[in-house]
N, C-alpha and C positions, 0 to 999 in steps of 0.2 A: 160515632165515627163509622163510617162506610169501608169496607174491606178492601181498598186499595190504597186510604188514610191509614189502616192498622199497619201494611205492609209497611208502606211507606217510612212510619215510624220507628217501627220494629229493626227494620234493616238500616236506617238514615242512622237516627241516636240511639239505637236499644242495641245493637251488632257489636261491637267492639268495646274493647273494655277502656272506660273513660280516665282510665291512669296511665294511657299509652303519649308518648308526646304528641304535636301537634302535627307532623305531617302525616299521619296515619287516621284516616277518614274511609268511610262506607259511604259518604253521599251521594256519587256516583252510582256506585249499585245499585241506591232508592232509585235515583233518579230515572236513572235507564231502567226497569225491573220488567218495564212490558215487553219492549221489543225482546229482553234476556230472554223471561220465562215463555216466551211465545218460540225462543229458537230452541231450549232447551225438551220444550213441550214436543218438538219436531222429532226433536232423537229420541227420546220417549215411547212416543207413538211406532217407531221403525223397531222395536226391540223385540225379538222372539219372547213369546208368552211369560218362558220361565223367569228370564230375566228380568222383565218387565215388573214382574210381583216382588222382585228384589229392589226395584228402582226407588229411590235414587240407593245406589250402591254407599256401604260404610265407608267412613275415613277416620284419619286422627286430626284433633283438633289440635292448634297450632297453641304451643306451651308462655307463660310469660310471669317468671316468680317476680311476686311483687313483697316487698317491704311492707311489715306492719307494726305496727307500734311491740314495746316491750322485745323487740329484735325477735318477734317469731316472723315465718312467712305463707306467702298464700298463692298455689299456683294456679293464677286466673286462664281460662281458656279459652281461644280465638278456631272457633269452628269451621271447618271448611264450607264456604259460599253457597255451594251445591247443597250439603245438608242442612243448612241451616234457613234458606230459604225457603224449601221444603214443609221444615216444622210451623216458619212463621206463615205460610200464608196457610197453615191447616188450621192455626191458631185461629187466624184473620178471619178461615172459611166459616167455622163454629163459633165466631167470639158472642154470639148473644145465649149460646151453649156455657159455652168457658166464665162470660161475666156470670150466669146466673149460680154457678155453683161457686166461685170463686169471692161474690160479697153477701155470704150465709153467714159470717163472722160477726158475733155482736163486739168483740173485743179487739180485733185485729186494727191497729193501725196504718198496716202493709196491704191495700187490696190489689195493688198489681193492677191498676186501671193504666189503662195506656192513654197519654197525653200527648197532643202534636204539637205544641209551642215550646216545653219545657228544654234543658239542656237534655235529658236521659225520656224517653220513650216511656218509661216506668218508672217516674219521680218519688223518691222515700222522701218521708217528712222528716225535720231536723230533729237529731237527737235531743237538741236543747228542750225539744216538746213533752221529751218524755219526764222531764225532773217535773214538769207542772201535773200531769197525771198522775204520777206516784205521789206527791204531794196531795193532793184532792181522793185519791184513793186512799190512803192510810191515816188520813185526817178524822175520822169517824170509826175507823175499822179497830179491830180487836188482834186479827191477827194477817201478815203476809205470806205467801209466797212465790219463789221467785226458785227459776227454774230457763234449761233451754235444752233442746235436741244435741244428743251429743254430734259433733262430724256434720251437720248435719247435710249440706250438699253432696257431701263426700259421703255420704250414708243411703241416699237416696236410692229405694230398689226402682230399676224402673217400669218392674211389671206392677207397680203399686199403683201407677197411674191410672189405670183403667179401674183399678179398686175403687179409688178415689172418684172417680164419672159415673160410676157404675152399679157399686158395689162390689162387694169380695165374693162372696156365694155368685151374682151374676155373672158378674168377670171372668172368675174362673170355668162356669159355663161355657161361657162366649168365647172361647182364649184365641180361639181360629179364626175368628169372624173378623176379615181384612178390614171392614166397613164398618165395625165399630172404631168410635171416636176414640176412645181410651188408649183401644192397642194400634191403631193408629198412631198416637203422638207415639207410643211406647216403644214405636219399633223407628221411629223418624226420631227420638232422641237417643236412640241407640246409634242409628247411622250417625251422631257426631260425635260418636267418641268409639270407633271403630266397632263397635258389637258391643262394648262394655253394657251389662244392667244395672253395676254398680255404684253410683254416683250421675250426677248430670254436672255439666260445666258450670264454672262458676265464673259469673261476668257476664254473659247476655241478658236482656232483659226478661230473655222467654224462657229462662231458668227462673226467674222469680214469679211469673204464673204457674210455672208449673209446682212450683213449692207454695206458692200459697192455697193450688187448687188442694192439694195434698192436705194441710194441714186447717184448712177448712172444713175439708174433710172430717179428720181427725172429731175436730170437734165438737163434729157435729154427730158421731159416732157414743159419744158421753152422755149419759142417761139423763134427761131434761130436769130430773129430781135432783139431779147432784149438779148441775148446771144453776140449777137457782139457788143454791148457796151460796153464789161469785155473788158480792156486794159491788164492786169494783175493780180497775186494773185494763191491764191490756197485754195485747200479743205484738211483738215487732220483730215480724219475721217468727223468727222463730224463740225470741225469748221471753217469756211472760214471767209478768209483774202481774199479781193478782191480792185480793184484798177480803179476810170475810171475818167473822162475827164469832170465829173463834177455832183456835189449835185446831180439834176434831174437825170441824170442817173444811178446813183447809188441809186436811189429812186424809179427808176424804175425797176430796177434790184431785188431789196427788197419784191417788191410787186408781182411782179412775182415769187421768190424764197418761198415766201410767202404761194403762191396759191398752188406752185406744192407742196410744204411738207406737205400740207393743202388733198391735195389730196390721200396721205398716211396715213391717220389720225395721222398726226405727226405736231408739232409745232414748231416754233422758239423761243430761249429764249428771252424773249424780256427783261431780265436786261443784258444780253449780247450782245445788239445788240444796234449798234449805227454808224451811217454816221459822218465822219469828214471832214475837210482840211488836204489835205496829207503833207500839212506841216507842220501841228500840233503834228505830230505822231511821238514818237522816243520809241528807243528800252530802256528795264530796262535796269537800272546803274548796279544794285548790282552782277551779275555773275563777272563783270570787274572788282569791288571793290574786290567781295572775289578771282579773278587770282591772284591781284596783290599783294596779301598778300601772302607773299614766305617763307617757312617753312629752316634755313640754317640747313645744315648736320655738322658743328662744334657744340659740346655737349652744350658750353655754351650761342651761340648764337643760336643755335634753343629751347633753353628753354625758354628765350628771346621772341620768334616767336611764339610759342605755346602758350603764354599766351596774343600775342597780335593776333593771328589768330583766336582763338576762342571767346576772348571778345567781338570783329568785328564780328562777325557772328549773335552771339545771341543777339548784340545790332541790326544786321540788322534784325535777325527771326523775334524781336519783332516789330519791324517796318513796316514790310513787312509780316505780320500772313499769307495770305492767299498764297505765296509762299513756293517753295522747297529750303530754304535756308539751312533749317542744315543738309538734304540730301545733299546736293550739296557740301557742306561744310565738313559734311566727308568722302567723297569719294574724295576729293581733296585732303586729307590729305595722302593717300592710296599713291602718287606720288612718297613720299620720304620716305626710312628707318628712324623710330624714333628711337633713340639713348635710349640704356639702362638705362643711368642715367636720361635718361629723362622720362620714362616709365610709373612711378608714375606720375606725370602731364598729359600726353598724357591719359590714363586711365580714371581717375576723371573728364579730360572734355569730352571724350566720351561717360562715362555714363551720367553725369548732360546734355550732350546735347539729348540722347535720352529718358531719363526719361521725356522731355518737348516735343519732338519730335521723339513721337515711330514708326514714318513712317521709320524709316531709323534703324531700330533694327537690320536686316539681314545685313545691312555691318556694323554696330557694333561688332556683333557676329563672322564673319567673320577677323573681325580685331583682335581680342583679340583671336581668335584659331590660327591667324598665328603666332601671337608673342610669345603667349605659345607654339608653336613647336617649335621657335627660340632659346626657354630656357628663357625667361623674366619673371621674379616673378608676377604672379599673385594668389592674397591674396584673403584678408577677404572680402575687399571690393566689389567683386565681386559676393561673396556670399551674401553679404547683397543686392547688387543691386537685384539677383534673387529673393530673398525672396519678398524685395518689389515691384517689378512688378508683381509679380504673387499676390499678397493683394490690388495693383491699377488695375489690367484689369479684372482677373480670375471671379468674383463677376458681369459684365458686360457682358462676353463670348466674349472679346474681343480676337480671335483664333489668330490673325494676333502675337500680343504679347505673349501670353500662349505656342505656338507652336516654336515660337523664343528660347525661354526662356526655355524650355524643353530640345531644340536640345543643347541650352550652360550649360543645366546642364549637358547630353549626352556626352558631347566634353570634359569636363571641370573633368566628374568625380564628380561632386559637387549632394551631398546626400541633398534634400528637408527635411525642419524640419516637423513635425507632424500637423501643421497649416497650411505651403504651400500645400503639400499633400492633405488635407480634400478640399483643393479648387480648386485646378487642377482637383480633382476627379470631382468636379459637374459642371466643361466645359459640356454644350452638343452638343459635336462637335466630326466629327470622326479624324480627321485630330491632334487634340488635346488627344484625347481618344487614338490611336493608340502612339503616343509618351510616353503619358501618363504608358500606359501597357510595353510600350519598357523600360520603369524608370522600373518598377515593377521589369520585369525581370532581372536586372540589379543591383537590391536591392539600387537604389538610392532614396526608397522614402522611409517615415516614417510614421510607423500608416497604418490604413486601406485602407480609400479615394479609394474606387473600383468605374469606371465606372458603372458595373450593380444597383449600387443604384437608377441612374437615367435613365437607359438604360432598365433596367428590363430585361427579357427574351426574346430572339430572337423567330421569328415564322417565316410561310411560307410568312409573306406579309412584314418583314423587309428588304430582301435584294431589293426591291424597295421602299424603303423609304429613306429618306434625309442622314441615317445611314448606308447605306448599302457596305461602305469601312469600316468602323466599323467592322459587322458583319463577312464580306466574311475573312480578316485578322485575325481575332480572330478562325473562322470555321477552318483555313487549318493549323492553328498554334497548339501547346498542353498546352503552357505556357501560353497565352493568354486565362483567364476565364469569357469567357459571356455567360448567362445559355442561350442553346437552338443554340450557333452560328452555331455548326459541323452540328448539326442536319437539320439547314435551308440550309445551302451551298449544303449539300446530298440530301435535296427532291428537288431544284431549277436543273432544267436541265442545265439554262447557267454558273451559279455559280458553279455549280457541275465538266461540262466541262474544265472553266477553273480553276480551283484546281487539275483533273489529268491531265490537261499539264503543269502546272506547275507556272500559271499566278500569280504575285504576285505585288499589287500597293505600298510596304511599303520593301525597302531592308533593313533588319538587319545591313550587314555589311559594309553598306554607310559607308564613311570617308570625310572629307572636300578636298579639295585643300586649298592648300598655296597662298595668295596673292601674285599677281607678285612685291611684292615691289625689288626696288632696293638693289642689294647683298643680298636678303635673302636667295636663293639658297646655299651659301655655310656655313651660320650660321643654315639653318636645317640640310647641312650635317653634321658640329659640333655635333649637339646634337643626333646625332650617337652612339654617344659614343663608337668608335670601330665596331659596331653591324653591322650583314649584310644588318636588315632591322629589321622597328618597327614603331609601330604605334604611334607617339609622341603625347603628350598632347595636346589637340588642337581636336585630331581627326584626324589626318594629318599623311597619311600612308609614310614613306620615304625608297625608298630602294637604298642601298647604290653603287648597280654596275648597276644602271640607271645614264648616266651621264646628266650632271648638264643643260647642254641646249637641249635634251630630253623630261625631265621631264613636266608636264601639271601645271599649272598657273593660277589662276583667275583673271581676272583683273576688277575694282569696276569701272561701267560706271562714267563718268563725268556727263554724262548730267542732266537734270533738271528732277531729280527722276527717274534717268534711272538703268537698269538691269546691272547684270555682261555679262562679256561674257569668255569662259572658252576656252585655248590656252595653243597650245605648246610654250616652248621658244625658244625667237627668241633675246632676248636681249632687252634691256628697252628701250622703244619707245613711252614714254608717256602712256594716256588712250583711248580707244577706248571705247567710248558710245553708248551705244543702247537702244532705249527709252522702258520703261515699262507700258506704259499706255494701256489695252486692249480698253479704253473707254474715252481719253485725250480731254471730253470738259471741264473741269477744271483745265487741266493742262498746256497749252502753254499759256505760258507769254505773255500779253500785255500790 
C-alpha cells in the first residue's frame, strides 16, 4: 500500500472506535485529508519557531466507556483529529520502517498489517482461530504456558517506543533527536492524550501498531537460546499461549519473558499466568453447548426452541459470569428467520438478556430494527425497555448503553418521556450529546434536558478538550445549540478548515442495514408497500428497483464478542465473525 492508501485507511476505518452507533463515521476526513492537511500544513509553516517544534499542540482525547462482558468496562478513546492525523500519516510516512520491525514475530497472530477492503484498517483474526492453535500446539507438547501483559494499553510507557525502533541504550542516547522516528511517534502520541506517557488510547488502529511494534520488540529482546525451547503456541495481542517439552522450560521461558517485558516498564499478569501439563488443558464446553441448541423454522417447533435456547444460555451466563455468553448467544440467534407468531417470545428474551448483559446492546438493537422493517409489531415493551435503561446506565455515564438506546429511539421513532430526557441530558459524553441533540431535532425528547447545563459555553480551549466532537458538530450545525460552539470552530484554524470543506464526524442521514437473516430480503421488499423506495421502521432504507441479491446486508459476527461485518448478497452462508477486541487480554477463552 502507497502512503496515502495507509492514511486513507488509518483515518476512513482504523479512527474511530467501531462500537460507536452508526451515524458517527471519519470517512469524510479520509476523504478530504488533502485539501485538510495542505491547509493545516499552511498554519504550520506561519508558526514562530518555538511553537512550531511544539506542533501539533497536545489535546484530550474524547472518552467513551463501553460495556464488556462479566459487567467490567473499558474506556475506549476518540482522539482529537489534529493529533491523530499527525501520528497516522508519520505512521504512513515510515510504514516500510514500521512494517519491518513490526512482523519479526514468529508467534504473533496480531501483526498490525493494515488492510483497505476490510471493515477495521487493522483486521484481528477470529478468536474462534485460536481453540485450533492451542489445540495443535499442546497436542504433542509436554507442558503449556499461558500468560498476558498486565493493563496492558493502560500500561504502555510512551517513551518505550523509541526503545522498541531503536533500542534502549540508543534511544536513550538519542532522547533529543526531533528526527528520530521513535520519539517522533513518542511525542505525537503523547499529543493525543494531553502530555500523558502513561498509557496510549485504546480503539484506534494505530494503537495496535504501536503495541505490536512494542512487543515485537519485546521478543525479540529474549535470548535465541531460550527462544528455541518454544515448540509451539502463539501471541494475540498481547496474550500467549505457548507450548514446550517440558515444566523447566517453560519456566525458563517465563523468566525470560519476564525480564524482557520488564525491560519496557511493562508487567505480566501474574493472576493470568500459569505453567501446566498439556494434558491437563482442554478447550471451553459452552460455545458447543450453545451450537447445539438449534432454533427450528416450523412456528410451533421453534417456539419450542426459543424458550429452551435461551433458558440454556442464561443458565450458562450465570455460570460462566466472566465469559461472552449472551453475546454469543445472540448473535447465533441472527442465523435463522424468527417466525412472526413467534416475535413476542423472541423479543422479551432479547431484552431480559441484555438488560443483564448490556455488552451485546448493539446486536440487540440491530435485531429489533431488522424485524421492524420486516413489518413485525413492535409495542410498548420496547418503550418501556428504553425508558429503563436509560434510569439504570444514564446516572453512571455509562455511553456504551445511552448512545445504544438513543440510536433505538432514533430507528424506532420512540419519543423519551420528561424523566428520560432530564437524564440523557446530563451524560457528559459527546458521542451521547450529539445523539442526544439529534433526538432534539427530531422533537423525540420531552421537556428541556439540554446538554449546555453541563457543557456550559464553548471557548477557544474546548475544541481540544475531551468534548471537542461535541463542539465542532454543534459549531457547523444551526439546530444544534451550545453557547459559544460556531464561534470556537471560527477562531480554531483546524476546526475552522475542516467545516469549509465540509468534514463532518456525525451523518444525519445514517440509516441501518438489514440483517442478513434468512429470506428477509423479500419480507423488506413486502413492506414496500407498492413504494418505489422508503425508509422503513427500523431505519432501514429499502429501494424497490435494487434487486434483492444486490442489496448490502449485515451480518452479526459469531465469535466470542465479535463485530459485525457489512456485505453485499451473496445468499446465506452462515456467519462470518470478526473479533472486536482492540485490547482482548480478557477476552480469549481459557
Amino acid at each position: 500500500m502507497d502512503e496515502d492508501a495507509l492514511i486513507d485507511a488509518l483515518l476512513g476505518h482504523g479512527y474511530l472506535p467501531k462500537e460507536l452507533p452508526p451515524p458517527f463515521t471519519s470517512a469524510s476526513l479520509a476523504r478530504n485529508i488533502g485539501p485538510l492537511s495542505a491547509a493545516w500544513r499552511g498554519y504550520a509553516d506561519g508558526l514562530p519557531a518555538k511553537e512550531k517544534r511544539n506542533y501539533p499542540f497536545p489535546s484530550h482525547f474524547g472518552r467513551f466507556d463501553m460495556a464488556r462482558k462479566g459487567h467490567s468496562r473499558r474506556m475506549l478513546a476518540i482522539p482529537n483529529p489534529v493529533n491523530q492525523y499527525h501520528l497516522v500519516q508519520t505512521l504512513a510516512n515510515n510504514w516500510d520502517t514500521v512494517r519491518a520491525q513490526m512482523t519479526t514475530s514468529a508467534i504473533s497472530m496480531t501483526p498490525a498489517l493494515v488492510t483497505p477492503d476490510d471493515s477495521r484498517a487493522v483486521p484481528m483474526p477470529k478468536l474462534a482461530l485460536l481453540a485450533e492453535r492451542r489445540i495443535k500446539a499442546y497436542a504433542t507438547s509436554r507442558a503449556t504456558l499461558q500468560t498476558d501483559v498486565l493493563s496492558f494499553y493502560h500500561a504502555i510507557y510512551t517513551h518505550s517506543i523509541p526503545w522498541a525502533l531503536h533500542g534502549k541504550r540508543d534511544a536513550k542516547r538519542n532522547r533529543r533527536d526531533t528526527g528520530l522516528l521513535g520519539n517522533r511517534l513518542d511525542f505525537l502520541m503523547r499529543g493525543c492524550q494531553d502530555g500523558q506517557t502513561i498509557g496510549i488510547p485504546v480503539g484506534p488502529d494505530s494503537s495496535r501498531i504501536i503495541s505490536e511494534l512494542i512487543l515485537c520488540a519485546v521478543e525479540r529482546d529474549i535470548d535465541p537460546a531460550i527462544s528455541a525451547l518454544l515448540l509451539d503456541g502463539y501471541r494475540y495481542v498481547d496474550d500467549f499461549f505457548l507450548a514446550f517439552n517440558s515444566n523447566v522450560d517453560a519456566e525458563r521461558y517465563l523468566s525470560a519473558l519476564r525480564g524482557a517485558i520488564l525491560n519496557y516498564d511493562l508487567q505480566l499478569n501474574a493472576s493470568k499466568t500459569a505453567i501446566a501439563a498439556a494434558l491437563e488443558f482442554n478447550e471451553a464446553s459452552w460455545p458447543g453447548t450453545i451450537a447445539s441448541l438449534s432454533l427450528a423454522s416450523s412456528p410451533r417447533d421453534q417456539r419450542r426452541d426459543i424458550m429452551r435456547f435461551f433458558t440454556e444460555a442464561i443458565d450458562l451466563s450465570k455460570s460462566y459470569p466472566d465469559e461472552s455468553i449472551a453475546s454469543y448467544s445472540v448473535r447465533t440467534t441472527s442465523r435463522i428467520l424468527i417466525q412472526r407468531e413467534n416475535w413476542d417470545l423472541y423479543e422479551s428474551f432479547l431484552l431480559r438478556v441484555v438488560r443483564e448483559n448490556s455488552s451485546c446492546l448493539d446486536a440487540v438493537v440491530k435485531i429489533i430494527c431488522t424485524y421492524a422493517a420486516a413489518g413485525y409489531p413492535i409495542g410498548a415493551t420496547v418503550n418501556q425497555f428504553v425508558e429503563r435503561m436509560i434510569e439504570d446506565h444514564a446516572p453512571y455515564n455509562h455511553h456504551y448503553e445511552v448512545a445504544w438506546v438513543l440510536w433505538l429511539c432514533r430507528s424506532l421513532e420512540i419519543k423519551l418521556s420528561e424523566r428520560a430526557t432530564a437524564l440523557v441530558g446530563r451524560v457528559e459524553n459527546s458521542i451521547c450529546a450529539c445523539l442526544t441533540l439529534m433526538l432534539r431535532s427530531r422533537r423525540l425528547l420531552t421537556g428541556r434536558g439540554a446538554v449546555s447545563d453541563w457543557m456550559g459555553a464553548a471557548n477557544d480551549e474546548s475544541l481540544r478538550s475531551e468534548y471537542w466532537m461535541l463542539v465542532y458538530e454543534a459549531g457547523i450545525r444551526k439546530t444544534w445549540l451550545v453557547p459559544g460552539a460556531r464561534e470556537a470552530v471560527q477562531a480554531d484554524p483546524h476546526f475552522r478548515a475542516m467545516r469549509d470543506i465540509g468534514i463532518s464526524f456525525f451523518d444525519n442521514s445514517t440509516t441501518n442495514l438489514p440483517l442478513n437473516l434468512p429470506a428477509i430480503g423479500p419480507k423488506l421488499q413486502a413492506n414496500l408497500n407498492g413504494r418505489r423506495s422508503a425508509i422503513l421502521p427500523g431505519a432501514i432504507e429499502i429501494i424497490s428497483s435494487v434487486p434483492l441479491r444486490s442489496r448490502r446486508y449485515e451480518t452479526l459476527g459469531e465469535d466470542y464478542g465479535s463485530s459485525s461485518t457489512i456485505h453485499d448478497w451473496r445468499g446465506w452462508a452462515g456467519i462470518d465473525p470478526l473479533d472486536d477486541d482492540d485490547e482482548p487480554d480478557d477476552e480469549v477463552p481459557f
